[in-house]
N, CA, C and O atoms as CSV, one atom per row, in Angstrom:
chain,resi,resn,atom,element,x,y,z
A,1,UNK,N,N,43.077,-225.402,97.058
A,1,UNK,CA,C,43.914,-225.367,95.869
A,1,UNK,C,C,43.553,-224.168,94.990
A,1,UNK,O,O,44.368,-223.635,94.236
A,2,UNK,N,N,42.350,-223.796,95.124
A,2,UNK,CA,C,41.837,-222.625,94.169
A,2,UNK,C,C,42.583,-221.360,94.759
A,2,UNK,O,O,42.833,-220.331,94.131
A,3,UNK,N,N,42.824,-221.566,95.781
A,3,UNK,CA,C,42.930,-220.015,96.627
A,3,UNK,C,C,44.521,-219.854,96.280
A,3,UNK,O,O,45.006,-218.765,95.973
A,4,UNK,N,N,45.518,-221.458,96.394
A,4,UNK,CA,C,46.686,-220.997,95.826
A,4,UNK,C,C,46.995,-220.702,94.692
A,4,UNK,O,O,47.838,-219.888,94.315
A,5,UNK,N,N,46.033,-221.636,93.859
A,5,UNK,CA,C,46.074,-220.960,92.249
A,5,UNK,C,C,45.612,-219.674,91.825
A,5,UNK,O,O,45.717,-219.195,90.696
A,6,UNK,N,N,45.114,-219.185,92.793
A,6,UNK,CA,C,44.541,-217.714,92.335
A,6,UNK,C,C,45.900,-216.368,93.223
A,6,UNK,O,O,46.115,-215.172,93.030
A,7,UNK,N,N,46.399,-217.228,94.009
A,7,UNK,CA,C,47.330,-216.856,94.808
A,7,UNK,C,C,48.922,-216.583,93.625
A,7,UNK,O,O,49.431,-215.493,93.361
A,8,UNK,N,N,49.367,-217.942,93.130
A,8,UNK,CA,C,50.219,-218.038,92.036
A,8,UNK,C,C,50.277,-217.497,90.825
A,8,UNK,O,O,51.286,-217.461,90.121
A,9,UNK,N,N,48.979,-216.975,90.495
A,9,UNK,CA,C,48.448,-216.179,89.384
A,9,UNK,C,C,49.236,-214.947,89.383
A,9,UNK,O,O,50.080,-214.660,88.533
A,10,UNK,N,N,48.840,-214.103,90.588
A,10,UNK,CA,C,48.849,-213.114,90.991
A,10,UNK,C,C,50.029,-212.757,91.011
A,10,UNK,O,O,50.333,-211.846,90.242
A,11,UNK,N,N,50.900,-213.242,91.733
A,11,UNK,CA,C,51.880,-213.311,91.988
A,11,UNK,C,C,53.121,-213.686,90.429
A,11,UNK,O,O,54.345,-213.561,90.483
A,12,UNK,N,N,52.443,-214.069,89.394
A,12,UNK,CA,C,53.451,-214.120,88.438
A,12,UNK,C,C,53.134,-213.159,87.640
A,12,UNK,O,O,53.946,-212.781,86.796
A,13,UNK,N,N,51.632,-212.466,87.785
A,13,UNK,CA,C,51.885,-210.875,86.703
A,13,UNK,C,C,52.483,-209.599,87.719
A,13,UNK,O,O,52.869,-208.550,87.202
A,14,UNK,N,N,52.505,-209.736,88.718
A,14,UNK,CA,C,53.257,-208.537,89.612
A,14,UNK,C,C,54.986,-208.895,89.038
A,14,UNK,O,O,55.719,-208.007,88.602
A,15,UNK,N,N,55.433,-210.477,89.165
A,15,UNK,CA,C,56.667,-210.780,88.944
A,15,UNK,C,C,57.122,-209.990,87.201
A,15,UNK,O,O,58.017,-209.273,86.756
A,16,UNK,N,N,56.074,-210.562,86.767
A,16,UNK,CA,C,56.457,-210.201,84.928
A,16,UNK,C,C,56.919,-208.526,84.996
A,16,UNK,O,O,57.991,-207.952,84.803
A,17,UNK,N,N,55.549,-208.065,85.368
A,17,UNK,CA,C,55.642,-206.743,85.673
A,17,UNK,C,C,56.828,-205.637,86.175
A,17,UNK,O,O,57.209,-204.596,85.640
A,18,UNK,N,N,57.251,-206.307,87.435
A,18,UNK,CA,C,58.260,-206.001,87.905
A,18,UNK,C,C,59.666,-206.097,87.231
A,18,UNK,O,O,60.503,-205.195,87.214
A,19,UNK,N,N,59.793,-207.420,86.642
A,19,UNK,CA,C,60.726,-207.846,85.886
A,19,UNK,C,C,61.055,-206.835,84.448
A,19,UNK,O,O,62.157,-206.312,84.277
A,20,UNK,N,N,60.109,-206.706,83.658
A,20,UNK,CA,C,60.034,-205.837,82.273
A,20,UNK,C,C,60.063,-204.314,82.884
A,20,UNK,O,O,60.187,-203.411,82.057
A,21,UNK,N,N,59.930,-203.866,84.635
A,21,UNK,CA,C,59.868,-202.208,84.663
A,21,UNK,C,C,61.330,-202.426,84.863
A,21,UNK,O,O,61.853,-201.590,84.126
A,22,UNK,N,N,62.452,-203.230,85.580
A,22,UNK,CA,C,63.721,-203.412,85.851
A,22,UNK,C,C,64.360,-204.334,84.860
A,22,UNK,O,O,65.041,-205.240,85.339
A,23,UNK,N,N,64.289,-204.281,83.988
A,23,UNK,CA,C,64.913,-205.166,82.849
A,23,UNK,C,C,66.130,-205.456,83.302
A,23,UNK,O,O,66.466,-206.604,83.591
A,24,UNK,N,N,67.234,-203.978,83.444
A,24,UNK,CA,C,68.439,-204.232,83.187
A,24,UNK,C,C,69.211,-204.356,84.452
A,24,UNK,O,O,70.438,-204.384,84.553
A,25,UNK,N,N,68.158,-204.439,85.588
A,25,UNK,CA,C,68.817,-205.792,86.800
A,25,UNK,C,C,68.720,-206.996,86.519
A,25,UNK,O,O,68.896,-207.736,87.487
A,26,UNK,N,N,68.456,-207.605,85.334
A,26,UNK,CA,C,68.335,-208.930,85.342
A,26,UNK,C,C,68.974,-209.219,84.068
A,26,UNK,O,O,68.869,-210.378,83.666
A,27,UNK,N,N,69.645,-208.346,83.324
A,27,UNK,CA,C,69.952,-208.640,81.882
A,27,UNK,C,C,71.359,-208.659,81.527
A,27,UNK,O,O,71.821,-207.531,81.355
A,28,UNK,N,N,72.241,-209.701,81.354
A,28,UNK,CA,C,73.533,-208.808,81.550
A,28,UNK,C,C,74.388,-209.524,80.369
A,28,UNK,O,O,75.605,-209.462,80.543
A,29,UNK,N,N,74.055,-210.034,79.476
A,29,UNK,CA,C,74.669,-210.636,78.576
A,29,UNK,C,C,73.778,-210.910,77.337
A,29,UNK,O,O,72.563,-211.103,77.376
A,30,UNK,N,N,74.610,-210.898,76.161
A,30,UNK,CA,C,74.076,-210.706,75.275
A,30,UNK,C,C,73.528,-209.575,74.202
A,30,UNK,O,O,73.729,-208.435,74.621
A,31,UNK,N,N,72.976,-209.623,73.102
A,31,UNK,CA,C,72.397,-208.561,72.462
A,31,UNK,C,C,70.850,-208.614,72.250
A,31,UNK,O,O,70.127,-209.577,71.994
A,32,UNK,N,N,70.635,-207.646,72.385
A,32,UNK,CA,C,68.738,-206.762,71.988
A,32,UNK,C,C,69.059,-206.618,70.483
A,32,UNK,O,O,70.046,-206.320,69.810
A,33,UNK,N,N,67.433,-207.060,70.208
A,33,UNK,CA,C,67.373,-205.993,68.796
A,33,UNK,C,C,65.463,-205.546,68.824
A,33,UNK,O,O,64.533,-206.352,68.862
A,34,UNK,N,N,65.417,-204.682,68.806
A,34,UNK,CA,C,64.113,-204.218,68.790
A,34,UNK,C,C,63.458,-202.961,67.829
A,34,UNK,O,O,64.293,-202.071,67.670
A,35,UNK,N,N,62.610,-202.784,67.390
A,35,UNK,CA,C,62.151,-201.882,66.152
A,35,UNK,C,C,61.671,-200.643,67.442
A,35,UNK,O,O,61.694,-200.850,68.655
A,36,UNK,N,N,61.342,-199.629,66.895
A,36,UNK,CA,C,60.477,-198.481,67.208
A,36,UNK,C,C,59.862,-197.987,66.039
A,36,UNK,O,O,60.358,-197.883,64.917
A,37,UNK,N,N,58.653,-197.673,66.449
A,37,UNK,CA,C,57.802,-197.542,66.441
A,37,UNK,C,C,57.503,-195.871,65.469
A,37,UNK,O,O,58.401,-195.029,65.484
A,38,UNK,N,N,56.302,-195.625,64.768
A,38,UNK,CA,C,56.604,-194.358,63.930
A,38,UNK,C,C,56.010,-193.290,64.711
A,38,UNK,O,O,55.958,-192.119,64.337
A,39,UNK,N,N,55.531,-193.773,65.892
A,39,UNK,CA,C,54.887,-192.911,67.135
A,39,UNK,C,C,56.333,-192.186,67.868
A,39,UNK,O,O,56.418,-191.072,68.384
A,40,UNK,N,N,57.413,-193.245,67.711
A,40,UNK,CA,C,59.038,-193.345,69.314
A,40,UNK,C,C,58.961,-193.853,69.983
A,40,UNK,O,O,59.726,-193.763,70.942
A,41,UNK,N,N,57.783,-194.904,69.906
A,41,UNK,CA,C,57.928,-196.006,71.367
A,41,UNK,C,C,58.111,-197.428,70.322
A,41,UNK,O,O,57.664,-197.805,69.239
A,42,UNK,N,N,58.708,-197.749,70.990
A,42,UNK,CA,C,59.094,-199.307,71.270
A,42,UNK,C,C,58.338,-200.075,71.107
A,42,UNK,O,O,57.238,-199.944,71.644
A,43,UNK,N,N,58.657,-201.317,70.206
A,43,UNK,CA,C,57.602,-202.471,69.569
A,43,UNK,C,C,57.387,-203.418,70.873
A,43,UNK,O,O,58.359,-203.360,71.626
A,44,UNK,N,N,56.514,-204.137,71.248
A,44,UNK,CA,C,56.176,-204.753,72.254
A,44,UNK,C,C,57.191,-206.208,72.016
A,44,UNK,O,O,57.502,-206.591,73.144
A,45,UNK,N,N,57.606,-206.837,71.292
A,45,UNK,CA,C,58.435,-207.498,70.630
A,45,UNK,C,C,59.898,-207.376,70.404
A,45,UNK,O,O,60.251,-206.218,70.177
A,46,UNK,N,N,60.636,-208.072,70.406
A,46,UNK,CA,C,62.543,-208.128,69.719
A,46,UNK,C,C,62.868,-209.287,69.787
A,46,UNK,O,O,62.091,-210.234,69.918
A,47,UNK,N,N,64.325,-209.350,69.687
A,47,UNK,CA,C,65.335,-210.180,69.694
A,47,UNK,C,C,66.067,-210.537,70.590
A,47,UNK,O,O,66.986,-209.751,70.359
A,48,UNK,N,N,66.551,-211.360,71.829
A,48,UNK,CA,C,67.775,-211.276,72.527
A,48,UNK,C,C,68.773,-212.457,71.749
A,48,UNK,O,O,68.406,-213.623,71.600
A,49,UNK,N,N,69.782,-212.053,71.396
A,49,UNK,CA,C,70.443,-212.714,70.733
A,49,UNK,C,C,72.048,-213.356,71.632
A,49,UNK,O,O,72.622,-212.716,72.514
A,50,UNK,N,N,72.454,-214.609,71.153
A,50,UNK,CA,C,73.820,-214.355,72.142
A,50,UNK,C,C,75.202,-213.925,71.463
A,50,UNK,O,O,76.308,-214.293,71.860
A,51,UNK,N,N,75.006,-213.252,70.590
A,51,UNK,CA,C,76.387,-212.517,69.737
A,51,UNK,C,C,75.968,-211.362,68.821
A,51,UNK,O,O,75.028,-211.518,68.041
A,52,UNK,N,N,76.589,-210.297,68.892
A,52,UNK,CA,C,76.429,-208.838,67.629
A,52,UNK,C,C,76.030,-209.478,66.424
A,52,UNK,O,O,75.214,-208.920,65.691
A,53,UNK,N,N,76.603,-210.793,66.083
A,53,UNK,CA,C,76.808,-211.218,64.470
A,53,UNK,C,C,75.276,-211.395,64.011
A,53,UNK,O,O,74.776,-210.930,62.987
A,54,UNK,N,N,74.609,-212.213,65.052
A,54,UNK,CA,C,73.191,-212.715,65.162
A,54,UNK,C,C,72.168,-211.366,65.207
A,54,UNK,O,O,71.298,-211.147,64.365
A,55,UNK,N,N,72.427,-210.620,66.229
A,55,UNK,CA,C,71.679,-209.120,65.985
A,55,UNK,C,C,71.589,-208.896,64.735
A,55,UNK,O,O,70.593,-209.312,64.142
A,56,UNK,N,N,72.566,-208.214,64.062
A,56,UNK,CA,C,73.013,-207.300,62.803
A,56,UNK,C,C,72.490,-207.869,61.773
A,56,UNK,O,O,72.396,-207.270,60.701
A,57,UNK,N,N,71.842,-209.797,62.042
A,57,UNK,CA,C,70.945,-209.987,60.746
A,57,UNK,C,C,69.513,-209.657,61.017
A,57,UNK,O,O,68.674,-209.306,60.186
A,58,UNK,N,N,69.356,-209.822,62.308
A,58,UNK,CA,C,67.761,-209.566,62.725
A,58,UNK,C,C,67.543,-207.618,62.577
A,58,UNK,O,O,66.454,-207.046,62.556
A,59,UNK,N,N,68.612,-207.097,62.513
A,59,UNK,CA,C,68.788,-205.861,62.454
A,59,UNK,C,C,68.383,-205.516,60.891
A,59,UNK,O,O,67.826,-204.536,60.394
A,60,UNK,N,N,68.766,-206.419,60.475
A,60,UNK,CA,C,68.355,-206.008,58.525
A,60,UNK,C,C,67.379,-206.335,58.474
A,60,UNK,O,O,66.748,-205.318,58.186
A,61,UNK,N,N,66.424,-207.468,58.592
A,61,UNK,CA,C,65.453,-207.951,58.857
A,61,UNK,C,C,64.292,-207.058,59.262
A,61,UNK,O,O,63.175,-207.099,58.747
A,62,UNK,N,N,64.669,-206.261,60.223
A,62,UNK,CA,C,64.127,-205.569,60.999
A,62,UNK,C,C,63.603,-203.687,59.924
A,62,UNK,O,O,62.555,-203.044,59.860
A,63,UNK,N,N,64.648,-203.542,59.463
A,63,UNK,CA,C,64.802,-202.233,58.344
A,63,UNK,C,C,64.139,-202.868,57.680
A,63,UNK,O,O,64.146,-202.049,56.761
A,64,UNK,N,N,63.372,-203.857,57.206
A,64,UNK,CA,C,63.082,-203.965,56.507
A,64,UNK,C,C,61.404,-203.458,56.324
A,64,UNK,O,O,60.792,-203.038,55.342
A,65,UNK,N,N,60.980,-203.717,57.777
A,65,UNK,CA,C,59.807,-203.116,58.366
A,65,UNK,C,C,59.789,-202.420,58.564
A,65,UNK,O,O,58.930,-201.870,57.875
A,66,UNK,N,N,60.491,-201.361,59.593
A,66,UNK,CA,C,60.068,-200.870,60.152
A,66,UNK,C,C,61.648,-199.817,59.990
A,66,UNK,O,O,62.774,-200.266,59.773
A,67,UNK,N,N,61.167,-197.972,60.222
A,67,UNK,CA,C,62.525,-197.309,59.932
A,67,UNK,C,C,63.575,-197.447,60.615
A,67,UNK,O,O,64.761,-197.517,60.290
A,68,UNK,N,N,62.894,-197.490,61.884
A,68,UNK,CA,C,64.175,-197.358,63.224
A,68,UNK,C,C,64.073,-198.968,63.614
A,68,UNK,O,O,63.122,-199.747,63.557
A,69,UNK,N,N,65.565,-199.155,64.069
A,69,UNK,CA,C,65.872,-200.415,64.893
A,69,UNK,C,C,67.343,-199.920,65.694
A,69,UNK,O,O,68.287,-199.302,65.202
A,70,UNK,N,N,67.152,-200.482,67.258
A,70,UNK,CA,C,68.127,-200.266,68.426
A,70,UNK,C,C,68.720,-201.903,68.259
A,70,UNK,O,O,68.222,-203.024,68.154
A,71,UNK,N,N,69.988,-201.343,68.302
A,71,UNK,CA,C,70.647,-202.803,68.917
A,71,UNK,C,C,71.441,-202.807,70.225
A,71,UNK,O,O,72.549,-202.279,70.143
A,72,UNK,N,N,71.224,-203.109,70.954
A,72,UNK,CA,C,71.412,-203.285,72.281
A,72,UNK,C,C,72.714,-204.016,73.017
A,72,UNK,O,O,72.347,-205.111,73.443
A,73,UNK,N,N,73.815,-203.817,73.242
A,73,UNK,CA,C,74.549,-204.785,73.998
A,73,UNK,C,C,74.224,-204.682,75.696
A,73,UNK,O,O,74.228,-203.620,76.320
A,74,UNK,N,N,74.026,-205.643,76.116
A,74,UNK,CA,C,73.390,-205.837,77.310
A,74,UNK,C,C,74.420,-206.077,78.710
A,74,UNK,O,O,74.046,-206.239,79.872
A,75,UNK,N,N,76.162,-206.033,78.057
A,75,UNK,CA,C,77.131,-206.144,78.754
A,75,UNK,C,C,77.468,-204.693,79.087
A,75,UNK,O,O,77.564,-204.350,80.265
A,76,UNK,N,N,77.662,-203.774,78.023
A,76,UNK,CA,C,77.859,-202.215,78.299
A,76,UNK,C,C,76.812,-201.320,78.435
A,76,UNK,O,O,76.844,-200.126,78.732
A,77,UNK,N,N,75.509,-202.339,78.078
A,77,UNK,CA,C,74.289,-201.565,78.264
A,77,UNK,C,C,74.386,-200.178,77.026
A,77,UNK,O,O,73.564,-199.264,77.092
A,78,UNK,N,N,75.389,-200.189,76.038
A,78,UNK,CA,C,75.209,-199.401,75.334
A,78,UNK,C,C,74.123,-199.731,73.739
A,78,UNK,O,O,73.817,-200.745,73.112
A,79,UNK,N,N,73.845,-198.347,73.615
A,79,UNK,CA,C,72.758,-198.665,71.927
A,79,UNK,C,C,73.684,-198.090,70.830
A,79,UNK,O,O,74.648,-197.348,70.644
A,80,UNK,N,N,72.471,-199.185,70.003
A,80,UNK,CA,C,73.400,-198.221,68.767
A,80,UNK,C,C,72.172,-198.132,67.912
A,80,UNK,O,O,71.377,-199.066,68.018
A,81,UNK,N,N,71.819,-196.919,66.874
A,81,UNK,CA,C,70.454,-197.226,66.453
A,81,UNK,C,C,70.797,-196.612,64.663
A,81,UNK,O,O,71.501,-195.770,64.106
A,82,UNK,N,N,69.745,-197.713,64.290
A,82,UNK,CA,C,70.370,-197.846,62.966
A,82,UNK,C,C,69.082,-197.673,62.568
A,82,UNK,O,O,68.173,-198.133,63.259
A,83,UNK,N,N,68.738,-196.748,60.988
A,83,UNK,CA,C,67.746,-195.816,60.592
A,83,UNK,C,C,67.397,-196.332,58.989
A,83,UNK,O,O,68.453,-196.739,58.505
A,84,UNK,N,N,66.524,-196.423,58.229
A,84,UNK,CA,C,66.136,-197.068,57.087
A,84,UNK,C,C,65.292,-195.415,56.425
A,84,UNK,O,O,64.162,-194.927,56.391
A,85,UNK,N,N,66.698,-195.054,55.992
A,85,UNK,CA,C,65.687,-194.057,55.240
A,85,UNK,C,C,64.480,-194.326,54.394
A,85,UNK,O,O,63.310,-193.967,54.523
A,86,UNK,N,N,65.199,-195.196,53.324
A,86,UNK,CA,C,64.406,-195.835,51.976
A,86,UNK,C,C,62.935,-196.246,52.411
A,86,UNK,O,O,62.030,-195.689,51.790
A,87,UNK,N,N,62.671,-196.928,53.156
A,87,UNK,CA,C,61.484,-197.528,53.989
A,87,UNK,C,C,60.257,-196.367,53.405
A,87,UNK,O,O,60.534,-195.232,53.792
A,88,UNK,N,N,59.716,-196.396,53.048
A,88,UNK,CA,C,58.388,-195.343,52.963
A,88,UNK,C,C,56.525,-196.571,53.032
A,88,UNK,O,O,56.117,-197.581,52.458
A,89,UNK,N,N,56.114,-195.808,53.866
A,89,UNK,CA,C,54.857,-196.482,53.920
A,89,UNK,C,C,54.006,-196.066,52.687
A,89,UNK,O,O,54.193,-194.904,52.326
A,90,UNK,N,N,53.240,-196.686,52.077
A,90,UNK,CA,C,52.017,-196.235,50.770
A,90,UNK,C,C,50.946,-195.459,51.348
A,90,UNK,O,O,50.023,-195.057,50.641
């Protein structure tokens, strides 16, 4: 039993792995909302939401932290990225 549990282990961080390098073979509905970062990379964290309406509040939410936020439709695979000038860190 140890050998399959160490077996099943294994086998679900290669899966995760695999899964998050191919996201958008597996993603096909719905909306993203995710911050970036003051580096240009991407918060380890977001939103999948199932309607624009639901994004666009996590999207304010989101300006509120942080400058940049992508919102994602996951049907056209298109972005749209929305920018928080005002935002200044102390």
């Amino acid at each position: 039993m140890r050998t399959m549990a160490q077996l099943l282990a294994d086998f679900i961080v290669e899966e995760r792995a695999y899964v998050n390098a191919h996201l958008d073979d597996f993603t096909w509905t719905g909306v993203d909302v995710y911050a970036i970062k003051e580096d240009g990379t991407r918060t380890g964290w977001g939103y999948s939401c199932r309607n624009g309406e639901i994004a666009l509040k996590h999207k304010d939410e989101l300006l509120e932290k942080y400058d940049r936020v992508i919102v994602r439709d996951n049907a056209t695979r298109k972005e749209k990225c929305y920018q928080n000038s005002r935002h200044r860190k102390p």
